[in-house]
SEVEX-567501 format. One record per atom (N, C-alpha, C, CB): residue in one letter; x, y, z. Coordinates in steps of 0.2 Angstrom, whole numbers, padded with zeros to 4 digits, always signed. Atoms other than C-alpha are relative to their C-alpha. Glycine has a CB too. Example, Ala and Ser with C-alpha at 12.3 -4.5 7.8 and 13.67 -1.06 7.14 Angstrom:
<gugus>
a+0004-0006+0000;a+0062-0022+0039;a+0004+0006+0000;a-0005+0000+0006;s-0004-0006-0001;s+0068-0005+0036;s-0004+0005+0003;s+0002+0002-0007;
</gugus>
This chain:
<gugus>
x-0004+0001-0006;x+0001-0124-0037;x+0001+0007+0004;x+0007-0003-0002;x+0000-0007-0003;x+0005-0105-0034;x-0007+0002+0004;x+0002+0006-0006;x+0006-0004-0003;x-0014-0101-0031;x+0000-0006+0007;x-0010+0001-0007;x+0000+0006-0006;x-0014-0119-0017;x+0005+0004+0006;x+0003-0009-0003;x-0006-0003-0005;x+0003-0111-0009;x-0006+0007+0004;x+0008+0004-0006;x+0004-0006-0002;x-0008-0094-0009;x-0004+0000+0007;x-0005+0002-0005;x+0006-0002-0006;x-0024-0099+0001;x+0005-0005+0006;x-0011-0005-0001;x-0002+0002-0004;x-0013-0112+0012;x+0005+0006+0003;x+0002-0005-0001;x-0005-0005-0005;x-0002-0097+0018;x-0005+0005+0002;x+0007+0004-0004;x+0006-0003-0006;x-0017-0088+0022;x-0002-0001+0005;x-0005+0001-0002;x+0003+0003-0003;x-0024-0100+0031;x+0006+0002+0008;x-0002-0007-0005;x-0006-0001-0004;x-0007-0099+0042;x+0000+0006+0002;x+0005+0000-0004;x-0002-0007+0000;x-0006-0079+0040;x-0007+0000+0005;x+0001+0004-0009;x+0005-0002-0002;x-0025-0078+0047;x+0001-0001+0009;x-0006-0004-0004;x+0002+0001-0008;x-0021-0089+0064;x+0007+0004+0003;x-0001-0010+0003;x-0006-0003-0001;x-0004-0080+0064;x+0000+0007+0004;x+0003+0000-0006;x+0002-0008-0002;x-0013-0061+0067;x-0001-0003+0009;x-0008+0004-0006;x+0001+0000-0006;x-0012-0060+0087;x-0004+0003+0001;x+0003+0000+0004;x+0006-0003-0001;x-0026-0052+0095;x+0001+0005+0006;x-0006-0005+0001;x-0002-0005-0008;x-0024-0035+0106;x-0003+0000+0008;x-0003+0009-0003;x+0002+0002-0007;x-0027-0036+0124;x-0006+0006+0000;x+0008+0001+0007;x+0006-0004+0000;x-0044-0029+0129;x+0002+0006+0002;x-0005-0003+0004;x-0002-0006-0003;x-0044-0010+0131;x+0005+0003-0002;x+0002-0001+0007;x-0008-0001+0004;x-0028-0010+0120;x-0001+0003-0008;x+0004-0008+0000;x+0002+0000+0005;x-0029+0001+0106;x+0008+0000-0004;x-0006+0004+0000;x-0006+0002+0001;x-0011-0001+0100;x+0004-0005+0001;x+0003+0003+0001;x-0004+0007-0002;x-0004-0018+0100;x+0005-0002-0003;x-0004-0006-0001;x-0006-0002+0001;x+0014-0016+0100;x+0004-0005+0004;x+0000+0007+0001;x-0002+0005-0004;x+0021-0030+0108;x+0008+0000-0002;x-0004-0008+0000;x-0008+0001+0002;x+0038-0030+0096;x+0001+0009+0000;x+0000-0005-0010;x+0000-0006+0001;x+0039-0011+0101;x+0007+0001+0000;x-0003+0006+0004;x-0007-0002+0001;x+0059-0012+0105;x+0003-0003-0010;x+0003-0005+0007;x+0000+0002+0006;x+0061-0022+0087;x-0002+0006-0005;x-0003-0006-0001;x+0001-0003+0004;x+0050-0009+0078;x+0003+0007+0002;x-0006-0001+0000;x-0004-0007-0001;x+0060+0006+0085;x+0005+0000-0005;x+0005+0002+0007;x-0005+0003+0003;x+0075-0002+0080;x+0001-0001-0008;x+0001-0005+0002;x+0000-0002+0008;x+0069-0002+0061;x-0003+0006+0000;x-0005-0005-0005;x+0005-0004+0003;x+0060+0012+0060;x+0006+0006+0002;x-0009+0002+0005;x-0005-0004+0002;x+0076+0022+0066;x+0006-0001-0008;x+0005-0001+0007;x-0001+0003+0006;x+0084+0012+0050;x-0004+0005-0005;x-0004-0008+0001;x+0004-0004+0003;x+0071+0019+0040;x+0001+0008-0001;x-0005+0000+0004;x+0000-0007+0000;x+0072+0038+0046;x+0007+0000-0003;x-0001+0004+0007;x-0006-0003+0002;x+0090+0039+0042;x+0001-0002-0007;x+0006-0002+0004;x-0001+0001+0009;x+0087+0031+0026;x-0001+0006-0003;x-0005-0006-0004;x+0004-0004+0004;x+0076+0045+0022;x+0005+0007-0002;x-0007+0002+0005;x-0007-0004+0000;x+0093+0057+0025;x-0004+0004+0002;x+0005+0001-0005;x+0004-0005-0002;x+0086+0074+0023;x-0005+0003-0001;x+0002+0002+0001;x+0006-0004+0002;x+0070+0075+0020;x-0004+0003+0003;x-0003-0002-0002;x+0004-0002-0002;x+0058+0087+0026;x+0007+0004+0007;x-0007-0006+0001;x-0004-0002-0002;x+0075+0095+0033;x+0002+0009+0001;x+0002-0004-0003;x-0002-0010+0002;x+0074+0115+0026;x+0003+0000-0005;x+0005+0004+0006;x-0005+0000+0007;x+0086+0110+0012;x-0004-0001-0006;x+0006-0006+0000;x+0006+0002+0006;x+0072+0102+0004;x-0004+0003-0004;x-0005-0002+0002;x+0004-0005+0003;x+0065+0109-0010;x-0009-0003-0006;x+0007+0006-0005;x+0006+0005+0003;x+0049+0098-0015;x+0003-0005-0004;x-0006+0004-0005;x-0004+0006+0004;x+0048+0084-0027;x+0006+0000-0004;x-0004-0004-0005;x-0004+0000+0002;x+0065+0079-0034;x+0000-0004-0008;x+0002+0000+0004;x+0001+0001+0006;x+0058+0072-0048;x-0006+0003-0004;x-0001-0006+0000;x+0002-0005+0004;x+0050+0081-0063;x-0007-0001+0000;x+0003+0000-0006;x+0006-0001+0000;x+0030+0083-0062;x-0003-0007-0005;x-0002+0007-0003;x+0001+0006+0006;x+0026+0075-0079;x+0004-0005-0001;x-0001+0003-0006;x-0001+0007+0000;x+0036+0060-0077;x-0001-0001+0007;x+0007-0003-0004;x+0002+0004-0007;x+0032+0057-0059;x-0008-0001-0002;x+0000+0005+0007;x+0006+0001+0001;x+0014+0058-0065;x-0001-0007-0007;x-0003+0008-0001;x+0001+0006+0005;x+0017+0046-0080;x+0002-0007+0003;x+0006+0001-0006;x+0000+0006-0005;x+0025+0034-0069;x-0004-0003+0004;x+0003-0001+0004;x+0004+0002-0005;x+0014+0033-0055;x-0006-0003-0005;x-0003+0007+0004;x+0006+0001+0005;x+0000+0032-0068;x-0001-0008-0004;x+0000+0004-0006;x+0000+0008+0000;x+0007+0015-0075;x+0002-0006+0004;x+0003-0001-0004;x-0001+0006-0006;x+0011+0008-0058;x-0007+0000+0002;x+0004+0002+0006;x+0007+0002-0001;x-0007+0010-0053;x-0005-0004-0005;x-0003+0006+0001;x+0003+0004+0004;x-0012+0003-0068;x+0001-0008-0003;x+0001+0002-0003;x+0000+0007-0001;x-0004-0013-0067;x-0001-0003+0006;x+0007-0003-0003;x+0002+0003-0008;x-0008-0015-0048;x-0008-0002-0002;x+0002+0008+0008;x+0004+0001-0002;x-0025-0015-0055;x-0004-0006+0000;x-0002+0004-0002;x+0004+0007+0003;x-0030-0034-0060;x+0000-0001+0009;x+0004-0007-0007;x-0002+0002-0007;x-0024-0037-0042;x-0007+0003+0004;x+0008+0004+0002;x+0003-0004-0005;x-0034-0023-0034;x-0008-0003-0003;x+0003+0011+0000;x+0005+0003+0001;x-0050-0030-0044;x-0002-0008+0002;x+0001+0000-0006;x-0001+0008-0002;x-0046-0049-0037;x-0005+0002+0007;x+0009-0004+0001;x+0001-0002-0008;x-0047-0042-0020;x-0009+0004+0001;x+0007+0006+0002;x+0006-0001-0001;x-0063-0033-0024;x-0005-0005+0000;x-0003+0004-0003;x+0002+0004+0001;x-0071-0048-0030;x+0000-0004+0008;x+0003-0001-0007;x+0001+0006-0006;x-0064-0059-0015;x-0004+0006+0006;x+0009-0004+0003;x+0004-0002-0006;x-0073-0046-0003;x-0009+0001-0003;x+0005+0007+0004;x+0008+0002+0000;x-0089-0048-0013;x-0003+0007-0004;x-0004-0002+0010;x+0004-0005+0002;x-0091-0031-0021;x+0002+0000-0007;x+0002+0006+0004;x+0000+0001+0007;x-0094-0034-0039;x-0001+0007-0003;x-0006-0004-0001;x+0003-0009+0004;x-0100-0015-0042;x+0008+0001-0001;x-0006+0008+0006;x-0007-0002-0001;x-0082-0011-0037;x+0005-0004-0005;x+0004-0002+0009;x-0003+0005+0004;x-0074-0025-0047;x+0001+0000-0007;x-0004-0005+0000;x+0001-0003+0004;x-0082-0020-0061;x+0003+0006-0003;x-0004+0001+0001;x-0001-0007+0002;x-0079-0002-0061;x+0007+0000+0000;x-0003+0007+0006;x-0007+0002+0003;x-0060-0005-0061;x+0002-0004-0003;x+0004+0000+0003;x+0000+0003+0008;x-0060-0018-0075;x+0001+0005-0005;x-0006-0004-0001;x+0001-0005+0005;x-0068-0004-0085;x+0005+0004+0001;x-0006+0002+0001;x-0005-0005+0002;x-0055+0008-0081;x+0007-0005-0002;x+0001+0005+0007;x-0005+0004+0002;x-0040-0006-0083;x-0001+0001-0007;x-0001-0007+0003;x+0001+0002+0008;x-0047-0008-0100;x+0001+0008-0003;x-0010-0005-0003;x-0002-0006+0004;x-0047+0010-0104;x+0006+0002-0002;x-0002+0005+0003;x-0008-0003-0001;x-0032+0016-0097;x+0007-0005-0004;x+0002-0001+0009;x-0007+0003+0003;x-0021+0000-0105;x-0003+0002-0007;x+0002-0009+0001;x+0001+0000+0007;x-0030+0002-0123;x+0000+0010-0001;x-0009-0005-0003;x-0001-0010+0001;x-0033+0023-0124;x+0007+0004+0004;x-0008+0005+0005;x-0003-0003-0005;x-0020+0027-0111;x+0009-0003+0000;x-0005-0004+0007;x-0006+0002-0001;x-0004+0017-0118;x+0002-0003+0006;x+0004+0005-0001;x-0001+0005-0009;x-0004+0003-0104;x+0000+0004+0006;x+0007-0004+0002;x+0000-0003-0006;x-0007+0015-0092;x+0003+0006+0001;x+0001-0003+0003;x-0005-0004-0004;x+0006+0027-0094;x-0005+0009+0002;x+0008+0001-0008;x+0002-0005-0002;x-0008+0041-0096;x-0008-0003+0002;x+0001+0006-0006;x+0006+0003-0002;x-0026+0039-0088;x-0006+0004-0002;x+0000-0001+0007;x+0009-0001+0001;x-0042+0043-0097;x-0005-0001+0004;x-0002-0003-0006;x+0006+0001-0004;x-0053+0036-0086;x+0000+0007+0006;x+0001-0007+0004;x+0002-0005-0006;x-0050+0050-0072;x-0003+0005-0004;x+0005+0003+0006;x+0006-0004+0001;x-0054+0061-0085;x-0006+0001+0001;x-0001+0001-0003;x+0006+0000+0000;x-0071+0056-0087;x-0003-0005+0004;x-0003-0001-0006;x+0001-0001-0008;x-0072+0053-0068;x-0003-0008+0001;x-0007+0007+0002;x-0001+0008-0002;x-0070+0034-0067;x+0007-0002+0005;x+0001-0005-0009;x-0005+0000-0002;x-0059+0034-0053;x+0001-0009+0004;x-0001+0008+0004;x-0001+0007-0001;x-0052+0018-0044;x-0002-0001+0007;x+0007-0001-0001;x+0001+0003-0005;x-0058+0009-0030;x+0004-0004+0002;x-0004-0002+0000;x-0009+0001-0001;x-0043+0006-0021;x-0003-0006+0005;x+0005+0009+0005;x+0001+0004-0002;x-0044-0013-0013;x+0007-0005+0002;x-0004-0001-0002;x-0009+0006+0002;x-0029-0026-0007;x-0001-0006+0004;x+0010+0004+0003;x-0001+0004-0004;x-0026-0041+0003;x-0004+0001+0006;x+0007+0000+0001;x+0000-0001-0010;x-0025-0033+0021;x-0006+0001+0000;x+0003+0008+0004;x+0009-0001-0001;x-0044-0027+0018;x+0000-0006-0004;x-0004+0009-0004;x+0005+0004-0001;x-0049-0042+0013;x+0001-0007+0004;x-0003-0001-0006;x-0001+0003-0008;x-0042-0051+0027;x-0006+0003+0004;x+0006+0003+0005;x+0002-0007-0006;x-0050-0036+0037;x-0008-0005+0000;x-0001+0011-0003;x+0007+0000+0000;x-0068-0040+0030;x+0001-0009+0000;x-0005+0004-0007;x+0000+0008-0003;x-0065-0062+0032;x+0000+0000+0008;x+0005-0004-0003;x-0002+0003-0005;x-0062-0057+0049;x+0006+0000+0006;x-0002-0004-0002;x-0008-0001-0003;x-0043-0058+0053;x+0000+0008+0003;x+0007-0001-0005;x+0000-0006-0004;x-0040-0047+0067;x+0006+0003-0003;x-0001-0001+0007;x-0007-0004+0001;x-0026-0032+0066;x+0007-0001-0002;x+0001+0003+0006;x-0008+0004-0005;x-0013-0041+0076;x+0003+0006-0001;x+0006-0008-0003;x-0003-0005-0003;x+0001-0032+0081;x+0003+0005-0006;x+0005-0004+0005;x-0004-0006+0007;x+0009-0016+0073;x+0006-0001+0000;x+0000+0009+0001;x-0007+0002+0001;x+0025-0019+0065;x+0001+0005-0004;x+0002-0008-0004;x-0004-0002+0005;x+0038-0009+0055;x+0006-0002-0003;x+0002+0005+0001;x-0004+0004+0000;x+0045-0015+0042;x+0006+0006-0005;x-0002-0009-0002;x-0004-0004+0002;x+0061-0011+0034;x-0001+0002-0006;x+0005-0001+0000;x+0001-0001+0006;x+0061-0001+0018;x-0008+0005+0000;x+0002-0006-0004;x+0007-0001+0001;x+0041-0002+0018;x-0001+0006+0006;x-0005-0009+0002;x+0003-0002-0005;x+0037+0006+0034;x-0005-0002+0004;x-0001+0005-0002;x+0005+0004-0004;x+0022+0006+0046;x-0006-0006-0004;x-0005+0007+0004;x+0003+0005+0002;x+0013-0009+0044;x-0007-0005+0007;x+0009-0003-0002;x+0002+0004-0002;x+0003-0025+0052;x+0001-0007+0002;x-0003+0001-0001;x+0000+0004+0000;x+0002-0039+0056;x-0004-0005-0007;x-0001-0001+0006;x+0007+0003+0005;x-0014-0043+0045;x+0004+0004-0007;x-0010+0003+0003;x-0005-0003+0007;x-0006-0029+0032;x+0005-0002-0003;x+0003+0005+0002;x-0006+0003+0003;x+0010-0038+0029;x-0002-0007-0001;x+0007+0001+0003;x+0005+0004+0004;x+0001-0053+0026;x-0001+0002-0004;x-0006-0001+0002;x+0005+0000+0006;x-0010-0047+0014;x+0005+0002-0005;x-0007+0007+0001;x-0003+0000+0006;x+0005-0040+0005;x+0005-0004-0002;x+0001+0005+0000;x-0001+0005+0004;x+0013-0056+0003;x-0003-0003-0004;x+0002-0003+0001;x+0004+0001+0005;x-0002-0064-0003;x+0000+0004-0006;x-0007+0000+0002;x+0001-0005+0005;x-0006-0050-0016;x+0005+0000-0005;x+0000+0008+0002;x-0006+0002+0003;x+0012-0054-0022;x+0000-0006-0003;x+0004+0000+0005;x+0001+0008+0002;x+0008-0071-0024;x-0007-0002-0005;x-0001-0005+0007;x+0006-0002+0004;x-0010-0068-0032;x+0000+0004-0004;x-0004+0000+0002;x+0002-0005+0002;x-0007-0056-0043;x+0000-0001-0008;x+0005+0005+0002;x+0003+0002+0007;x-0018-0060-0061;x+0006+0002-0002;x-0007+0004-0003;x-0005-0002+0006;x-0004-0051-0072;x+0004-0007-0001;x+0004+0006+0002;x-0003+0006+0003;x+0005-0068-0070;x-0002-0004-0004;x+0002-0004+0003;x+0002+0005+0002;x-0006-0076-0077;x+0000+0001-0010;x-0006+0000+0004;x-0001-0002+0007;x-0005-0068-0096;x+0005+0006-0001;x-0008+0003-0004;x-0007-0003+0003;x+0011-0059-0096;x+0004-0004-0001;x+0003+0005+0004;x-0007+0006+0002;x+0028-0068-0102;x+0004+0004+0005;x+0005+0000-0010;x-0004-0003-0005;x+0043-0064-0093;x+0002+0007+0001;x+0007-0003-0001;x-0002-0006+0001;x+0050-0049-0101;x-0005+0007+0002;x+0003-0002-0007;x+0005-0007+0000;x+0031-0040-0100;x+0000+0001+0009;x-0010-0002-0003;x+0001+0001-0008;x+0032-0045-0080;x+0005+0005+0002;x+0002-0007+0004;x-0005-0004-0001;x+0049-0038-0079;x-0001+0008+0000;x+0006-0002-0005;x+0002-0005+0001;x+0043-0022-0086;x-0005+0002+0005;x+0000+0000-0005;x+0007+0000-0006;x+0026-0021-0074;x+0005+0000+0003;x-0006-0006+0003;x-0001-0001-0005;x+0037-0025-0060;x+0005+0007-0001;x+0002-0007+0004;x-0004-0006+0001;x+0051-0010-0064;x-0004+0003+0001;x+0002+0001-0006;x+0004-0005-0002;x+0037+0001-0066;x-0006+0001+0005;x-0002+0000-0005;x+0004+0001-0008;x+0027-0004-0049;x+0007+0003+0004;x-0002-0011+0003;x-0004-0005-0006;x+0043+0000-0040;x+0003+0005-0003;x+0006-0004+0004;x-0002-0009+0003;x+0047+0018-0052;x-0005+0001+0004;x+0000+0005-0009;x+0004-0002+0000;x+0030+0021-0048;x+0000+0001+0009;x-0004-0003-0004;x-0001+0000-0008;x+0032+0018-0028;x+0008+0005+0001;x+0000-0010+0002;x-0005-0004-0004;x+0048+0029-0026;x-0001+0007-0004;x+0008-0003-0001;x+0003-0008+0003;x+0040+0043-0038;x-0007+0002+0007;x-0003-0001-0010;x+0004-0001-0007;x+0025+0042-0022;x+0004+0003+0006;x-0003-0006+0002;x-0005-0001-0006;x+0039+0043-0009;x+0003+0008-0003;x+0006-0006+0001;x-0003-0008+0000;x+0047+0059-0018;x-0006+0005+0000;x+0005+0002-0007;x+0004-0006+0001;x+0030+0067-0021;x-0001+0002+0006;x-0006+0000-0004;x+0004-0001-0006;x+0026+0067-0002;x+0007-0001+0005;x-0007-0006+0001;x-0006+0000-0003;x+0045+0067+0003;x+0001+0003+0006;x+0004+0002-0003;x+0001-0006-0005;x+0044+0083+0013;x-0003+0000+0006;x-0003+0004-0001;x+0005+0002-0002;x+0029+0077+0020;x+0004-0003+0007;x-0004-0006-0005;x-0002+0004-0003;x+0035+0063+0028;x+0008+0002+0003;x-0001-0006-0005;x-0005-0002-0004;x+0052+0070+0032;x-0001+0005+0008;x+0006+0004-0005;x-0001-0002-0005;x+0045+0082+0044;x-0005-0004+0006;x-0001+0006-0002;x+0004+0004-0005;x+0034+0069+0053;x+0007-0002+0004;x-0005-0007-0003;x-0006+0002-0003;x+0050+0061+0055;x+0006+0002+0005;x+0003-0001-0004;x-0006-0003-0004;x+0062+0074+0060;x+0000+0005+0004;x+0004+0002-0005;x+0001-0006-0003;x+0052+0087+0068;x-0005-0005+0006;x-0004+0008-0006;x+0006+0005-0006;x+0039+0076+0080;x+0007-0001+0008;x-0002-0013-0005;x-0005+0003-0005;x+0046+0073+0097;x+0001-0008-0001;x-0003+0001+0007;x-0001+0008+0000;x+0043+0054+0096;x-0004-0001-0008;x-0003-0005+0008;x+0002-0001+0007;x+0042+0051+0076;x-0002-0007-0001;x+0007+0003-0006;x+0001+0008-0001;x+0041+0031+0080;x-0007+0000+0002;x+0004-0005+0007;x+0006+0001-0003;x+0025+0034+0089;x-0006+0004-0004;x+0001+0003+0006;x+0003-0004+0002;x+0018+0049+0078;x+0000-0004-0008;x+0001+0007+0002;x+0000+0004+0006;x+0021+0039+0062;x-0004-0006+0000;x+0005-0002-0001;x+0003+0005-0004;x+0014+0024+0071;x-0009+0002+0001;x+0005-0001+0008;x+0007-0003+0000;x-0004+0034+0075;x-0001+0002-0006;x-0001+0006+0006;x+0003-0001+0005;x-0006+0041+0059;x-0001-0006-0005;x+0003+0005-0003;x+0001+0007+0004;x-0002+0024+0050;x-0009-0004+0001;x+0008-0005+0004;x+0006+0003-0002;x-0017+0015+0061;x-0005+0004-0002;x+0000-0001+0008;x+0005-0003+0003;x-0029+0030+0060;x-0002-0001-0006;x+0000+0004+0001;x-0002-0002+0007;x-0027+0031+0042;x-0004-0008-0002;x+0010+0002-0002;x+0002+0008+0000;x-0028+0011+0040;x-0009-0003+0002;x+0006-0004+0005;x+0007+0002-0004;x-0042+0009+0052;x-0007+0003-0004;x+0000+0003+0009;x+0007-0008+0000;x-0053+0026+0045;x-0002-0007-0011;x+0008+0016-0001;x+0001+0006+0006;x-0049+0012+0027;x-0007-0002-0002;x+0003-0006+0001;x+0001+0004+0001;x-0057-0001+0030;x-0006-0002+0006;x+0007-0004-0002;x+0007-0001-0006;x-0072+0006+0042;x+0000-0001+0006;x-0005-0005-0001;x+0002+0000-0006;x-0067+0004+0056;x+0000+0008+0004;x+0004-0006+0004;x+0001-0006-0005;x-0071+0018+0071;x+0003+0003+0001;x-0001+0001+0006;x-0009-0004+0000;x-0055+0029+0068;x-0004+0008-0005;x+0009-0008-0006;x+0001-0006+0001;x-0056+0048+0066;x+0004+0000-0005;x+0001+0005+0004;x-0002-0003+0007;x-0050+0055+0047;x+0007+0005+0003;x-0010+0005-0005;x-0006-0005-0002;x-0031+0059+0050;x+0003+0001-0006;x+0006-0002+0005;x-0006-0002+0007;x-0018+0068+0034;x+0003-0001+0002;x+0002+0007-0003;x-0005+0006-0005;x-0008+0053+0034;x+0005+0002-0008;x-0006-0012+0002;x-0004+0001+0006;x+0008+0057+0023;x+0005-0006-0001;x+0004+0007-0001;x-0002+0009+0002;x+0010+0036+0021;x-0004+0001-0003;x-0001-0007+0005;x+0005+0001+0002;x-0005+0038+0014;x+0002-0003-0010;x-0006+0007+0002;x+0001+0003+0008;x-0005+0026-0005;x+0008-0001+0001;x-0002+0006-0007;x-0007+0002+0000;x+0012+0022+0001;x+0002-0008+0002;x+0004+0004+0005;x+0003+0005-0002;x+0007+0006+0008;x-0008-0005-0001;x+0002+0002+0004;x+0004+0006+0004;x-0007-0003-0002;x+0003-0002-0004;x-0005+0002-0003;x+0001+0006+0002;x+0000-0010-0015;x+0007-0003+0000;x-0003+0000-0007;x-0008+0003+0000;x+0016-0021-0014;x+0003+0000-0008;x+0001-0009+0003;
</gugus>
């Protein structure tokens, strides 16, 4: 019943993406709304990337332990998604590291595979919208998450709703995965805090210059014609 819900809200979410006006390469139609959150946003951030700042505020080796078992339970997901855009090699190659990292690796908390240079092939929803076809639609920001899509916030409700691990975890192992998806997602944000505070606080227009790196960044993804920008969103927004 959940996987029927899935593709019928795709099917929805697909005619839902609007299509930019020709000549238009930022299709921003909700731009008063997305100010309006994205100021939201910045003050959430308080003061970061402020001068007071003094790098990550959490400690190296357990930011790195975290991250490590959030990426690791994002990965059956991010293997689905290879699979549904057709790239078995990719599919593969992060199974194989899944399996390392949960059995050598303590579920993930540390990662043998990058040792021995099995690194991940990073895939989600949004990109495989992208490759069925759904267009951009319009740029949204949303709250908490940040820059976003039309087709992007799609993809990461699906991904939410298709994400294998339901399928052979019990409550209590879910509960723990999802805990450690969202440590793992605010230990990203502190490492690149700085980052992102001075996009925010130093930019004349931080709505706009968050907004261009978000797209570039996204676009340069998932192949399309977009110049390679140091996007400090970057892994902040793939997996939900």
């Amino acid at each position: 019943m959940k996987s029927l819900f899935a593709i019928c809200l795709t099917l929805s979410l697909l005619g839902a993406c609007s299509v930019a006006p020709e000549g238009v390469s930022v299709h921003d139609p909700y731009e008063a709304r997305n100010r309006s959150v994205h100021e939201f946003n910045k003050n959430l951030t308080g003061g970061l990337g402020s001068g007071e700042s003094s790098g990550p505020r959490i400690p190296a080796p357990i930011s790195e332990r975290v991250i490590d078992f959030a990426d690791n339970v994002a990965l059956p997901g991010v293997i689905l998604n290879n699979t549904l855009q057709g790239d078995l090699g990719a599919a593969g190659s992060n199974s194989l590291r899944f399996l390392i990292n949960s059995v050598f690796g303590l579920f993930g908390v540390f990662d043998p595979s990058d040792i021995i240079g099995l690194e991940e092939i990073d895939a989600d929803f949004g990109q495989t919208l992208s490759v069925w076809g759904a267009p951009e639609g319009a740029y949204l920001e949303l709250p908490l998450i940040g820059p976003s899509t039309e087709r992007d916030t799609a993809g990461m409700i699906v991904d939410v709703l298709i994400d294998p691990l339901g399928t052979f975890l019990n409550e209590d192992q879910l509960l723990v995965a999802s805990v450690g998806s969202l440590a793992g997602r605010v230990a990203k944000i502190d490492q690149v805090g700085d980052t992102i505070g001075d996009v925010l606080n130093e930019s004349a227009d931080s709505y706009t210059q968050a907004q261009l790196i978000y797209l570039q960044n996204r676009r340069f993804e998932i192949g399309a014609e977009a110049a390679e920008v140091a996007d400090p969103y970057a892994d902040l927004y793939g997996d939900p």
